[in-house]
C-alpha positions, 0 to 999 in steps of 0.5 A: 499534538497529543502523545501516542498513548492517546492516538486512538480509541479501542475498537471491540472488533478489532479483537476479532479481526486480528484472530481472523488475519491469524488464521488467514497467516496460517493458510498463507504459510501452507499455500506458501508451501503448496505454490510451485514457485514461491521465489517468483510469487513473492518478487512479483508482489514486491513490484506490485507494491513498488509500483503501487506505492509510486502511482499513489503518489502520482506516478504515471508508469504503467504496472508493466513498465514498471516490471521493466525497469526494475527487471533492468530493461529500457524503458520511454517515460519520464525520467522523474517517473523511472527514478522514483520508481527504482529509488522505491525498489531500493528501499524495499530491498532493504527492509530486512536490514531496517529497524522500524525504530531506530530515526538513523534507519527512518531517514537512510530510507527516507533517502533511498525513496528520494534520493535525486528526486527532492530537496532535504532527502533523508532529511527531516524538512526545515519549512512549514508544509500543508496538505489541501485538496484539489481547491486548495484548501488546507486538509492538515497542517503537519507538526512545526518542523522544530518540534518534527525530530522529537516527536518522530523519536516519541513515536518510535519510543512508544512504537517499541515499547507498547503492547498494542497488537503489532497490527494496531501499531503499525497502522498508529506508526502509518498514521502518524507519521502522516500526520507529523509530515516529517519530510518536505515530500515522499511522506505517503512513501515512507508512512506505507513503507515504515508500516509494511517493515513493523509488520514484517519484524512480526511475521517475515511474510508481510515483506512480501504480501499486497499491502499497498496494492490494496491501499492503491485499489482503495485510496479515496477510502484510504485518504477518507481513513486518514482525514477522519482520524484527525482534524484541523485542531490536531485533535487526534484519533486513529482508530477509523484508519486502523479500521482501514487498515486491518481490511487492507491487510486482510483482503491483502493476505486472501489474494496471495492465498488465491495467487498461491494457490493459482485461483482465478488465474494465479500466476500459473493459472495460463492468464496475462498479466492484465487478466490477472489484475482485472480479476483482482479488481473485480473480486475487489469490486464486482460492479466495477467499470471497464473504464474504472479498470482502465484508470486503476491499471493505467491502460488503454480502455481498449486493451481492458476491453480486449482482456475482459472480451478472453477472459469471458471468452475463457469462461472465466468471468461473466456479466450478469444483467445489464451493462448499466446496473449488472455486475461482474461473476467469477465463475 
């Protein structure tokens, strides 16, 4: 496996890029201080990133049921589904007391995330482990767990020490430790975690901006990202995720402006909740589906259409041309 200061190749644009998420976390500081309700805004968009984070991974609660857990209400669903969602939560609530680079703290959270959930929380695993696809075959065989403790501390040595733009690294950092796969499960959790918390020792705004949201509306993007970065030989180079991910962060960073700012239906726009996911699916995706939307939020394909039936009742949204081969229009 190589070391971190050959994990990935420059990209010229990357430069670019990062002077765009600059100013775009300008803009987010001033519509901060413009939002009526900045508090409620941000709590929104960690329980956001909680229950994207969990339906990555497979976790079947809906975007409201997850609200309801974590606000402390009762909730019918699997047992399995509701733990992981509040061990997440716990995690989260944690970030500021977390440093990215310290092991102790990587594993504290790697127990929160599973605690009562896995064998080995807050552990790293003692067996051999394989990502394969949905015909089993083998994707990506993580590190020989013997060699899992250094080469995690390799990685938090690097991450402290480099002077890669605290973009690249946290995206490096997300990459690699899915590539070690340093736990038996709940590696994705801890990667989009661990990654969020170095941003977040950057610029304390990241704590609370849509990351994994993003992640989640494009994860067959985000699982190409991560296979492209590396091979069956170990051979490794992260430079097509970090691409990947400085998108995410960048459309991450324009939807908390538009729901600072109460565009297309912010939080104080007057629109429900599920209008305002669906107006965040179509401005991801203009030629999106009604059953796409329905599978993306977890509901019901009639409760989207209801939506989507008051949000053009509303004048809001719009088709243009046909339900076949039209698209979606803000107006």
């Amino acid at each position: 496996m190589k070391t971190m200061n050959d994990s990935f190749t420059n990209n010229p644009l990357w430069h670019e890029q990062i002077g765009k998420i600059y100013a775009l976390l300008e803009r987010v500081k001033i519509s901060e201080e413009q939002s009526k309700d900045v508090l409620h805004l941000r709590r929104n968009n960690r329980i956001l990133s909680i229950g994207s984070t969990t339906a990555i991974e497979g976790n079947r609660l809906t975007v409201q049921q997850v609200f309801d857990v974590i606000n402390g209400k009762t909730v019918f669903a699997p047992l399995h589904d509701i733990k992981e969602v509040k061990n997440a939560f716990a995690a989260y609530e944690q970030i500021a007391d977390l440093n990215p680079y310290n092991v102790d703290d990587f594993l504290k959270a790697h127990r929160l995330i599973t605690e009562n959930l896995v064998v080995e929380s807050g552990q790293f695993r003692t067996v051999g482990v394989a990502v394969v696809n949905s015909n089993r075959e083998i994707l990506h065989s993580g590190a020989d767990f013997k060699q899992v403790p250094a080469l995690i501390e390799e990685l938090f040595e690097w991450g402290k020490a480099t002077d890669s733009h605290a973009l690249l690294k946290s995206s490096a950092m997300h990459f690699m430790i899915e590539h070690i796969h340093p736990f038996r499960d709940g590696n994705g959790r801890i990667g989009r975690l661990w990654q969020t918390l170095v941003l977040t020792k950057w610029n304390e705004i990241f704590e609370w901006l849509p990351v994994e949201t993003m992640i989640y509306h494009n994860q067959t993007q985000y699982y190409e990202a991560l296979q492209q970065s590396h091979n069956k030989d170990a051979e490794v180079d992260c430079r097509p995720f970090i691409d990947f991910m400085l998108d995410v962060i960048e459309n991450a960073m324009y939807q908390y402006i538009d729901k600072s700012e109460n565009k297309n239906g912010g939080l104080n726009g007057g629109l429900n909740f599920t209008e305002r996911e669906i107006i965040a699916l179509i401005k991801e995706n203009t030629q999106i589906k009604s059953y796409e939307i329905a599978q993306k939020l977890m509901k019901p394909i009639r409760t989207i259409d209801n939506n989507i039936r008051q949000l053009k009742g509303k004048g809001i949204i719009s088709r243009v041309g046909s339900k076949k081969t039209g698209y979606w229009q803000i107006n």
